[in-house]
N, C-alpha and C positions, 0 to 999 in steps of 0.2 A: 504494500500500500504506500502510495507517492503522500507526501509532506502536503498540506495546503496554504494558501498564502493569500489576506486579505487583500481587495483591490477595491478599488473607491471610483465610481464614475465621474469621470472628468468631459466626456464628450457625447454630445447625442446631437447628428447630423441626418440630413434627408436627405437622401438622392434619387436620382430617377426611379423609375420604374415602381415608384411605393415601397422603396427600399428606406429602413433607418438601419444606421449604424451606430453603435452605443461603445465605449472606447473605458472601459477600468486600468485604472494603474496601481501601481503600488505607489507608498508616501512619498519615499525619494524620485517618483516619476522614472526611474530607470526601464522599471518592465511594465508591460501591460497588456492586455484581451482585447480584443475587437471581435465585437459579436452582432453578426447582421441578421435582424427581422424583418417581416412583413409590418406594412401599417396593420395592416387586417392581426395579424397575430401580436402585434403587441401592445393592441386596445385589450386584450384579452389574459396580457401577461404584467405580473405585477413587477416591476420597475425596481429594485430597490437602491439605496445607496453604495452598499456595498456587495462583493459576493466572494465566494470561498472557493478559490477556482485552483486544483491540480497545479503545483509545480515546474511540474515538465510539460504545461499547457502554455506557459508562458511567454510570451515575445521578449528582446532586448528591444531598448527604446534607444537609437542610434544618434541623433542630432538633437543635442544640447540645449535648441532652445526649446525644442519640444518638452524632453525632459522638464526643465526648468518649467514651463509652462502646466504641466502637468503635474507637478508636485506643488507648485500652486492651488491648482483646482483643488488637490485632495486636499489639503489643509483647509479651504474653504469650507469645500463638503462634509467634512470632519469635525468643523464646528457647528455648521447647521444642523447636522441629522443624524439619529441615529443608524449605524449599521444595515440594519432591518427595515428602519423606513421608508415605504414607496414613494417615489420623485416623482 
């Protein structure tokens, strides 16, 4: 059984075709998840601040300001909400 690792939503973007894309990082913004829904499926999925997502599911987060930018967000989010609360 792989190690888990809190990640905190820092981005939630539209794109075409009824596509969102919802983006979790870790604190220091180094790694992060991108996880792409339906509109349609995720009026139907509950949102939450953070999620507990598999270790070796994880991306590195490669340009700096990104990083930086994203380790922002979770500090935000971190204060606003708990864990568990849907956004």
């Amino acid at each position: 059984m792989s190690d888990t690792e809190r990640l905190w939503l820092v981005e939630r973007e539209y794109g075409d075709e009824s596509l969102v894309e919802l983006v979790y990082a870790t604190p220091d913004g180094a790694h992060c998840v991108v996880k792409h829904f339906s509109v349609q499926l995720l009026r139907s999925k509950e949102i939450t601040a953070a999620i507990e997502v598999d270790a070796d599911r994880i991306d590195s987060v490669g340009d700096e300001d990104t990083r930086d930018h994203y380790a922002d967000e979770v500090e935000r989010v971190r204060e606003r909400y708990d864990p568990d609360e849907t956004l």
